[in-house]
C-alpha positions as CSV (number, residue, x, y, z in Angstrom):
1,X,100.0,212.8,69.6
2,X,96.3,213.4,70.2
3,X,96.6,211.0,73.2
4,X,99.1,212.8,75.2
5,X,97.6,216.4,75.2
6,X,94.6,215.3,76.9
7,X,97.0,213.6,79.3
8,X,98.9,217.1,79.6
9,X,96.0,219.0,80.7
10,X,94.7,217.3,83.0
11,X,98.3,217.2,84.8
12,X,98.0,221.2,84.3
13,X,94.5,221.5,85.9
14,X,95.8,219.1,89.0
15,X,99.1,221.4,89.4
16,X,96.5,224.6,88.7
17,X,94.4,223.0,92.1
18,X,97.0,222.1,94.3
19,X,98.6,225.9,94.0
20,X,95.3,227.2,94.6
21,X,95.0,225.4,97.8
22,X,98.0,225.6,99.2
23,X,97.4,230.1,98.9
24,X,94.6,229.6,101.0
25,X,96.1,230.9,104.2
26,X,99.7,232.8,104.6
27,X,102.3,230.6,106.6
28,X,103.6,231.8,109.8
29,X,107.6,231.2,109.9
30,X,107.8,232.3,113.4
31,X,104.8,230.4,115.6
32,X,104.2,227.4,113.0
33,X,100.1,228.6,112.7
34,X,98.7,230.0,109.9
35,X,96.8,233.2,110.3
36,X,95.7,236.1,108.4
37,X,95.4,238.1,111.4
38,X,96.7,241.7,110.9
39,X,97.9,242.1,114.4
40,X,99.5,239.0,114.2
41,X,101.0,239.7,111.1
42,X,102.5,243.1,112.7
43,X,103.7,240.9,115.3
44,X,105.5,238.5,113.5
45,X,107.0,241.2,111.2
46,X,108.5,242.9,114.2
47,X,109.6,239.9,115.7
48,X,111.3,238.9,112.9
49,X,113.0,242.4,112.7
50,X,114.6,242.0,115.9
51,X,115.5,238.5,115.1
52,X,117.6,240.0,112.6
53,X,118.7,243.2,114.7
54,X,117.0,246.0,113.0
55,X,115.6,247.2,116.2
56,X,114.5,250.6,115.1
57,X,112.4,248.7,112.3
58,X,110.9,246.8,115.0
59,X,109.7,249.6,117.7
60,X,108.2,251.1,114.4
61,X,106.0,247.9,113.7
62,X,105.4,247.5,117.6
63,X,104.4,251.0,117.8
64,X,101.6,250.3,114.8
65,X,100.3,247.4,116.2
66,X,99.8,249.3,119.6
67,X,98.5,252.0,118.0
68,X,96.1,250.9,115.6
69,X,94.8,247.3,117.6
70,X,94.4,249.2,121.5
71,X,92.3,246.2,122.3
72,X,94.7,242.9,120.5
73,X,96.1,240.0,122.5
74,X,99.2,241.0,121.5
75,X,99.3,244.3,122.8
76,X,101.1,243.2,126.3
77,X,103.5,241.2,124.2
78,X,104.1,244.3,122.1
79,X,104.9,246.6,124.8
80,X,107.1,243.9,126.4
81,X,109.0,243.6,123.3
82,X,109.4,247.2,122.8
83,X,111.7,247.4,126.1
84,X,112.8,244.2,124.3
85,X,114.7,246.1,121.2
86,X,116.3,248.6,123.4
87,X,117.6,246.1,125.7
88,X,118.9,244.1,123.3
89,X,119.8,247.1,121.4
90,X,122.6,247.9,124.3
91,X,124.1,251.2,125.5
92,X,123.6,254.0,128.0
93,X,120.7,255.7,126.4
94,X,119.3,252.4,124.9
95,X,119.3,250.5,128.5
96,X,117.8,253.5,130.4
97,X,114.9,253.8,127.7
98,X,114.4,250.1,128.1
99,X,114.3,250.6,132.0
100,X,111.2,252.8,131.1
101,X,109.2,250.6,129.2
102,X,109.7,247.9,131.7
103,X,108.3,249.9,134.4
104,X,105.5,251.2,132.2
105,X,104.8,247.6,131.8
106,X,104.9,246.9,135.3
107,X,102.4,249.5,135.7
108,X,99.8,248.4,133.2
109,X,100.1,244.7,133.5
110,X,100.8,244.3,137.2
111,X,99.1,240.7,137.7
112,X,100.6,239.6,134.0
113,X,103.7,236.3,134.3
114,X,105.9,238.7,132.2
115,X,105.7,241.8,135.4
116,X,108.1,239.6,136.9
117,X,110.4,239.1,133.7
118,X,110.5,243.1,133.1
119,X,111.2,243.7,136.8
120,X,113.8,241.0,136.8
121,X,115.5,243.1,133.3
122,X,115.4,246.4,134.9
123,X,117.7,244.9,137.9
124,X,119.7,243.3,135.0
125,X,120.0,246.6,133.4
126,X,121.9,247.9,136.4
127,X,123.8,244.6,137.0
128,X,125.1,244.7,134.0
129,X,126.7,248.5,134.0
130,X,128.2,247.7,137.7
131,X,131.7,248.3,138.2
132,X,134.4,246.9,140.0
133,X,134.1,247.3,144.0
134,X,136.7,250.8,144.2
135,X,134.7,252.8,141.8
136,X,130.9,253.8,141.6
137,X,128.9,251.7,142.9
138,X,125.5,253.5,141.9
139,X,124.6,250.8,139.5
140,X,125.4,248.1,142.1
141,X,122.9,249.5,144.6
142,X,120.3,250.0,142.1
143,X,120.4,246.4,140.9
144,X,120.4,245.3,144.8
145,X,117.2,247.2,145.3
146,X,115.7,245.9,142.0
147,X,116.5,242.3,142.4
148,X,115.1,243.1,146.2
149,X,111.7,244.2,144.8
150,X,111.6,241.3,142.1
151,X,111.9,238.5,144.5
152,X,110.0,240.1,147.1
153,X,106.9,240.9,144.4
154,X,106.6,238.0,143.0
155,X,107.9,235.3,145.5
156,X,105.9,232.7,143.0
157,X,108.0,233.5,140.0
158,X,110.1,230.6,137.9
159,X,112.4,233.3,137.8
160,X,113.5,234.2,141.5
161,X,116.0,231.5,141.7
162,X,118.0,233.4,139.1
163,X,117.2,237.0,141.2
164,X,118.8,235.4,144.0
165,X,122.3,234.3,142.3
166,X,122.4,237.3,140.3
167,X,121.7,239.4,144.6
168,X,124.3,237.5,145.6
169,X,127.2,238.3,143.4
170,X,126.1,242.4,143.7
171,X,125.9,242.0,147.5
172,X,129.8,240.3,146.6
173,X,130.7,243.6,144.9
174,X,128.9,245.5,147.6
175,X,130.8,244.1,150.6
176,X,134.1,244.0,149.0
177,X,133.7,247.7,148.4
178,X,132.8,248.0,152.8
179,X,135.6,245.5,153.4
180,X,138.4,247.9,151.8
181,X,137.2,251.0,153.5
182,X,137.2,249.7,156.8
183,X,140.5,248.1,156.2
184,X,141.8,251.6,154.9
185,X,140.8,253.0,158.6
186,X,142.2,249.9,160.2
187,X,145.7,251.0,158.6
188,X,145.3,254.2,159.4
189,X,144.3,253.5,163.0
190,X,140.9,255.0,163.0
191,X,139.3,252.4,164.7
192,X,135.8,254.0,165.1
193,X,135.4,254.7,161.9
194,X,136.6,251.4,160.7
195,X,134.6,249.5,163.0
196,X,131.5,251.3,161.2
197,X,132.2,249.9,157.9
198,X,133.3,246.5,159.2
199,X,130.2,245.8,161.4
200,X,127.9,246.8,158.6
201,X,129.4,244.9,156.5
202,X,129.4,241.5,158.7
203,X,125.2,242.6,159.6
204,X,124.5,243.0,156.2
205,X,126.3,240.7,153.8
206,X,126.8,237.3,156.1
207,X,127.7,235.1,152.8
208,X,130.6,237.8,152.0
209,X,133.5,235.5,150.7
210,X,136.2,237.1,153.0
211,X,133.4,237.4,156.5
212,X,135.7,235.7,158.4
213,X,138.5,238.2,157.3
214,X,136.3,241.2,158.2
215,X,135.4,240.1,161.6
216,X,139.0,239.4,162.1
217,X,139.8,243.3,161.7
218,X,136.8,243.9,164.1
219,X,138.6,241.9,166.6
220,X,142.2,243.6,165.9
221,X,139.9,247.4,166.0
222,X,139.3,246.9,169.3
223,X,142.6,245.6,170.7
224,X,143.8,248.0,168.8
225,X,141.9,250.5,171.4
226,X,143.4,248.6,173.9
227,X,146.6,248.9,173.6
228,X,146.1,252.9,172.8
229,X,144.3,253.1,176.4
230,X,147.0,251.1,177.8
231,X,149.5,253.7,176.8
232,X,147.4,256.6,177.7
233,X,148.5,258.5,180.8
234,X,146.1,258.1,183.8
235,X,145.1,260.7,186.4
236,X,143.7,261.5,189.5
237,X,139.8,261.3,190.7
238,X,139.7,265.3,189.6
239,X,140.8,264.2,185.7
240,X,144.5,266.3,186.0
241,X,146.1,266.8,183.9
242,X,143.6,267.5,181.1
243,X,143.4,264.3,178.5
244,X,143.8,261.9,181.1
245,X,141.7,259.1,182.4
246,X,141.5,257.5,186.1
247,X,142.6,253.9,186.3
248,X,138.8,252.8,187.3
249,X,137.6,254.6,183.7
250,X,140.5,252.8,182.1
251,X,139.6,249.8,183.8
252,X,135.9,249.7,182.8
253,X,136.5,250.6,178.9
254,X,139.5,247.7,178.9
255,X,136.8,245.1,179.6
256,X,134.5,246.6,177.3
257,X,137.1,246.1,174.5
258,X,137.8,242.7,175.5
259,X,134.2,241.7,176.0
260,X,133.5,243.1,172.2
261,X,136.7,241.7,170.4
262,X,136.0,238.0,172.3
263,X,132.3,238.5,170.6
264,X,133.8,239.2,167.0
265,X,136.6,236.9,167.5
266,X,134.0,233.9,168.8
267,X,131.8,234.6,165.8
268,X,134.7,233.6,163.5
269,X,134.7,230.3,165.1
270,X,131.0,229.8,165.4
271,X,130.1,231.4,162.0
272,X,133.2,230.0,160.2
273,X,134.8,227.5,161.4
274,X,136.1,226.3,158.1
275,X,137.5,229.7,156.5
276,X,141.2,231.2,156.6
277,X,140.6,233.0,160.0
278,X,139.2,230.5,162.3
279,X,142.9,229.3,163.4
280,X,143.8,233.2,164.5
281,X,140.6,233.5,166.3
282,X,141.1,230.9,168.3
283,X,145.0,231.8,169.4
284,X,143.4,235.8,169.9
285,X,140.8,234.4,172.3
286,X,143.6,232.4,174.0
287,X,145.9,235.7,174.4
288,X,142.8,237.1,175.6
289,X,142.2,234.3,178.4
290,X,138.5,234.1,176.8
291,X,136.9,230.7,176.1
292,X,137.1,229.1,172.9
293,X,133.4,228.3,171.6
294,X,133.2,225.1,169.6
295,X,130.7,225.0,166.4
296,X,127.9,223.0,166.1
297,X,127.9,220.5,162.8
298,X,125.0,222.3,161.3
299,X,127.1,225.1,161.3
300,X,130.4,223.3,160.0
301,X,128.4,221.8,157.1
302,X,126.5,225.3,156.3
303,X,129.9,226.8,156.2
304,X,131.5,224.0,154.0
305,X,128.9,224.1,151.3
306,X,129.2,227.9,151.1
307,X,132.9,227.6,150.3
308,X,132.5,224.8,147.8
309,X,129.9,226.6,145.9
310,X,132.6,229.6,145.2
311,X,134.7,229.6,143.0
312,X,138.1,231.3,141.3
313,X,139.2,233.5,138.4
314,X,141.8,231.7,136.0
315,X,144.7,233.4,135.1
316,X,143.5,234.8,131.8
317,X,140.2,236.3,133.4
318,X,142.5,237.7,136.1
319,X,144.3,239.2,133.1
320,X,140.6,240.4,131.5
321,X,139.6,242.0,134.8
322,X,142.7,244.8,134.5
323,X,140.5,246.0,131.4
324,X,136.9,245.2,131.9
325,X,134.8,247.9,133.4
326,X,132.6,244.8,135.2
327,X,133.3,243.2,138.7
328,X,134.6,239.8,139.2
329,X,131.9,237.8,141.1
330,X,133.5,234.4,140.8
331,X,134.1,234.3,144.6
332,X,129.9,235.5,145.2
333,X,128.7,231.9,147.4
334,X,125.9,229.7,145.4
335,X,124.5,228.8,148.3
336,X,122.6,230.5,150.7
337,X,119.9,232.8,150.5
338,X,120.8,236.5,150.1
339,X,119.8,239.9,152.5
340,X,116.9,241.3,151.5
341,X,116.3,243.6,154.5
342,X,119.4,246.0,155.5
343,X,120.0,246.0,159.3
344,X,120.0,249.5,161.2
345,X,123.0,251.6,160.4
346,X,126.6,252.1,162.5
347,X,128.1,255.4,162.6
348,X,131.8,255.7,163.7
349,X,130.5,259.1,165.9
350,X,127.9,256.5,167.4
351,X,130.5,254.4,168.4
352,X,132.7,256.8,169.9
353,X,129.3,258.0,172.4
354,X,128.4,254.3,173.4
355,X,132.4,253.8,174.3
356,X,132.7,257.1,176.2
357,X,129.4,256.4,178.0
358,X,130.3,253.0,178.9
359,X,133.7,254.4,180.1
360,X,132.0,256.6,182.6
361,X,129.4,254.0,183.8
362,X,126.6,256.0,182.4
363,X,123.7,254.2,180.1
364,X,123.5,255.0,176.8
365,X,119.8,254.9,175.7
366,X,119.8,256.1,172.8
367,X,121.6,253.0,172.0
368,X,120.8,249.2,172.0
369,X,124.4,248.3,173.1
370,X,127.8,249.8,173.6
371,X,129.5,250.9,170.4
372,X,126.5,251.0,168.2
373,X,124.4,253.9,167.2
374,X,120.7,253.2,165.5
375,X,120.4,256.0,163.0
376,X,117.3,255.9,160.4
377,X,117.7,254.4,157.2
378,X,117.4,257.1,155.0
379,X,120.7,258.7,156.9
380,X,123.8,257.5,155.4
381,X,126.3,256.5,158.4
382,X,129.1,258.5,159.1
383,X,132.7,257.9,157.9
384,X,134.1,260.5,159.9
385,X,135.4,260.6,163.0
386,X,134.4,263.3,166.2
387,X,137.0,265.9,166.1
388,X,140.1,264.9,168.7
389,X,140.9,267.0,171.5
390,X,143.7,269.2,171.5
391,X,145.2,267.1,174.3
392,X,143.8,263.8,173.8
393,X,146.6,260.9,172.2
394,X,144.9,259.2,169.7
395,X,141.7,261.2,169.1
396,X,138.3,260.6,169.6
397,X,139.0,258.0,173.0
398,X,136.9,258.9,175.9
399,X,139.6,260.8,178.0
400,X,139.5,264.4,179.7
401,X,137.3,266.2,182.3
402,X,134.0,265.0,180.9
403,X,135.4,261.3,181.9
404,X,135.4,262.1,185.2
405,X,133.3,264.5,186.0
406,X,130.2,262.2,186.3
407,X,131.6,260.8,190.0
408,X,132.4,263.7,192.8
409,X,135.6,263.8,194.1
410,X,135.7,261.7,196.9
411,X,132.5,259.2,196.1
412,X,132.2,255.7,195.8
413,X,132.1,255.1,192.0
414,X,129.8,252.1,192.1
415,X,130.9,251.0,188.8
416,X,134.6,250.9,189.6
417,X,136.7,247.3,189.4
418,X,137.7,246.8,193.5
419,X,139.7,243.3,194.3
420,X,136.8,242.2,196.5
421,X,134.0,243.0,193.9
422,X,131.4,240.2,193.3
423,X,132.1,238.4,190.1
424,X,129.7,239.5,187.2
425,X,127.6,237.2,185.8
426,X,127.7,238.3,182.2
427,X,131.6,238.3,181.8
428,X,132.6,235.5,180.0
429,X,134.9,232.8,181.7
430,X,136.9,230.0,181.0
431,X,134.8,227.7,183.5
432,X,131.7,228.6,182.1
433,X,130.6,224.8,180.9
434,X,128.0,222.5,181.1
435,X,129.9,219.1,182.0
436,X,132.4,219.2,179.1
437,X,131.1,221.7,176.8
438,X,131.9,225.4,176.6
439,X,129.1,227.5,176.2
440,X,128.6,229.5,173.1
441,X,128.8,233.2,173.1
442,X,125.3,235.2,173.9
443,X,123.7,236.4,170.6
444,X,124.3,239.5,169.0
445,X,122.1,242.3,169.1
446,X,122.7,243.3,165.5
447,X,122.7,239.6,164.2
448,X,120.8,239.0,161.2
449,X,117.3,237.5,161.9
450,X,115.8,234.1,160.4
451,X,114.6,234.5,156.8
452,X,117.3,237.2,156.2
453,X,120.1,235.5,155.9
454,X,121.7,231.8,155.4
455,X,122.5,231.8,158.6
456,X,119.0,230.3,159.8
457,X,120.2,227.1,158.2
458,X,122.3,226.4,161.0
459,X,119.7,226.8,163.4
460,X,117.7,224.7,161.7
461,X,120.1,221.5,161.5
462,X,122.4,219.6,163.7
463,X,123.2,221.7,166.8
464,X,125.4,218.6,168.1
465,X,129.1,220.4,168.3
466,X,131.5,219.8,165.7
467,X,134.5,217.3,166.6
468,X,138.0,217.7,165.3
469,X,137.5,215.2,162.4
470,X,135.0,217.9,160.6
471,X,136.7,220.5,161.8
472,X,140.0,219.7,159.6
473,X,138.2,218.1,157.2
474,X,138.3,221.0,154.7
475,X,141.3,222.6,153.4
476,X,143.5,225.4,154.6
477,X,143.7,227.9,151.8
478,X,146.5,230.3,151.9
479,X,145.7,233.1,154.1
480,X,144.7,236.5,152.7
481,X,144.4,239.5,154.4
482,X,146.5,241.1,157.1
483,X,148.1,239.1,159.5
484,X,149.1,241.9,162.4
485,X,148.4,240.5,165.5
486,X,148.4,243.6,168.4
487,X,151.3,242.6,171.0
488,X,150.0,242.3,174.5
């Protein structure tokens, strides 16, 4: 008996020891390192608070550490954080708070890693209160101007490749949104106004999943216009009766329409050869005794890629969509960079000026082509159209006394079409070649530059033309969209 109690304290003392030097420093859970730091220990204890979703515990710990440490390491972290728990706290109020710490952050820690993570929340913020495409689409250009600024502030960031993605399915929502207003004018024949929305929509959004579709309208605005002038009564030299037009202004304003659907209709096929509306384009610019361009491989293989990195709803998130407040931005391209500058502005009046102008013979210079007006920025473009003329069919067409008043009654209009007249150089024809190879359209004025768009992929690659083989390589989806094809 005496031999084991001397066995039993020493075992005691050893336990007594090893306790003792085991409390020497406080374990960290959360980073693995022990520290007995207090504002590390404020830290943690926050952290672990929103770990565990007791946010409002956590902004209280935050707001200590900040308060009482001004000059820890951790005070960046903390103020991150903070718009941390209201982020991941959710709601209306909750999001909008966190939006202000993340720009306070921005604001004190400009040259920080993390400025790039809180501007890339604050565009996540608005991406993810965006609606569908038919309602308000505040949010949607909020997050296109924040993911804008984040990839153009911090070009260096791990984090831009996600930016882009998450651009590209709001510039998705965006241009669906254009897409049905200018098809609602189409419908309603307001061509002007429809050709507003329609060519801002191709300028700014060029990876749009149905592109093809809105050139495709652009093409069937403006024969549209056609066939309305066709129809319109014509007049003498002295415009009589009022709302009339002389056969030379008629004439002049005909190939203007032709020349501007062949350009939207050529686009399709040089753009997107690949996509639903190629096919049509092709038979419009036959109807229309234009040339058909071919596309260059570069072009075909850009194109091909773009449609293989979309993709479509199931059946059951089709069914989800009827009840969720969010877009569906399954059909937004994966490939391809996104806008980040918007092109100058069209406004349906603007159109309606270059046309009339154009009828008459007389430059427009306040314009940089026929049918588009450059408007600032900060003015939103016009939906509306001018008001129509009492006497004028249709509305808004360049007919009356003002058409004809520019040439005196009995003067050689310079600008009229005579049988004799020397060919111009700048129509397109179906003999304009080199050896076997039709010549591609001229370039647009309003075409998207290099670096703004996908588009300078092409130009970069293969310019050899596309054969048949890559041209039906891909597969014909089912076409969407209108088919109405304007009788000639």
């Amino acid at each position: 008996m005496s031999r084991r109690i001397p066995l039993v304290v020493v075992l005691s003392m050893l336990l007594l020891i090893t306790i003792a030097c085991t409390n020497k420093k406080s374990v960290n859970p959360l980073a693995n390192l022990g520290s007995k730091q207090p504002d590390k220990v404020l830290f943690d204890k926050a952290m672990d608070a929103m770990k565990h979703n007791r946010f409002d515990v956590a902004r209280l710990t935050l707001q200590t550490l900040i308060n009482t440490y001004p000059d820890s390491e951790y005070i960046a972290r903390a103020k991150l954080a903070v718009g941390d728990s209201w982020y991941a706290e959710g709601g209306t109020a909750a999001l909008a708070q966190a939006e202000q710490e993340y720009s306070d952050f921005e604001i004190f820690f400009p040259n920080m890693p993390e400025a790039a993570e809180a501007q890339l929340k604050i565009a996540n913020i608005h991406y993810q209160q965006m609606e569908k495409a038919d309602r308000d689409y505040t949010h949607a250009k909020r997050a296109e101007d924040e993911y804008r600024k984040m990839i153009l502030q911090y070009p260096d960031s791990k984090l831009v490749p996600e930016a882009k993605q998450r651009l590209l399915e709001v510039q998705e929502v965006l241009g669906e949104r254009e897409f049905e207003i200018g098809r609602f004018y189409y419908l309603r024949e307001s061509y002007p106004a429809s050709i507003a929305r329609l060519q801002s929509l191709v300028d700014k959004y060029p990876l749009y999943s149905r592109a093809d579709e809105a050139l495709y309208l652009l093409g069937q605005d403006y024969e549209g216009q056609i066939t309305r002038l066709r129809t319109a009564p014509s007049c003498d030299e002295h415009g009589m009766p009022r709302g009339c037009a002389t056969e030379a202004v008629k004439a002049r304003y005909i190939g203007q329409l032709t020349k501007n659907a062949t350009e939207e209709y050529s686009k399709i096929v040089t753009r997107y050869p690949l996509m639903d509306r190629s096919d049509d384009a092709r038979k419009r610019l036959t109807a229309l005794h234009q040339p058909i361009p071919r596309p260059t491989k570069a072009a075909v293989a850009q194109n091909r890629a773009e449609m293989e990195s979309r993709s479509e709803s199931t059946a059951i998130q089709r069914m989800m969509g009827l009840i969720k407040k969010g877009p569906d931005v399954a059909s937004a391209a994966k490939k391809g960079d996104p806008s980040l500058a918007d092109p100058q502005a069209v406004a349906a009046s603007g159109i309606i000026r270059g046309e009339t102008l154009s009828a008459m013979g007389v430059p427009d210079k306040g314009t940089t082509s026929v049918g588009v007006e450059i408007v600032k920025p900060e003015q939103p473009a016009a939906d509306t159209v001018a008001p129509p003329d009492s006497a004028t069919p249709g509305g808004g067409s360049p007919f009356g006394r003002a058409a004809t008043a520019i040439t005196p009654p009995g003067a050689a209009d310079p600008n009229e079409l005579k049988p004799n007249a020397p060919p111009d150089p700048n129509e397109l024809k179906p003999n304009d070649t080199v050896g076997d190879q039709v010549l591609p359209p001229p370039p647009q004025v309003n075409e998207i530059q290099s670096g703004q768009s996908s588009s300078a992929i092409a130009s970069a690659g293969d310019s050899t033309p596309a054969s048949d083989a890559d041209l039906s390589s891909s597969k014909k989806k089912k076409k969407k969209g209108l088919k109405k094809i304007v009788p000639f």
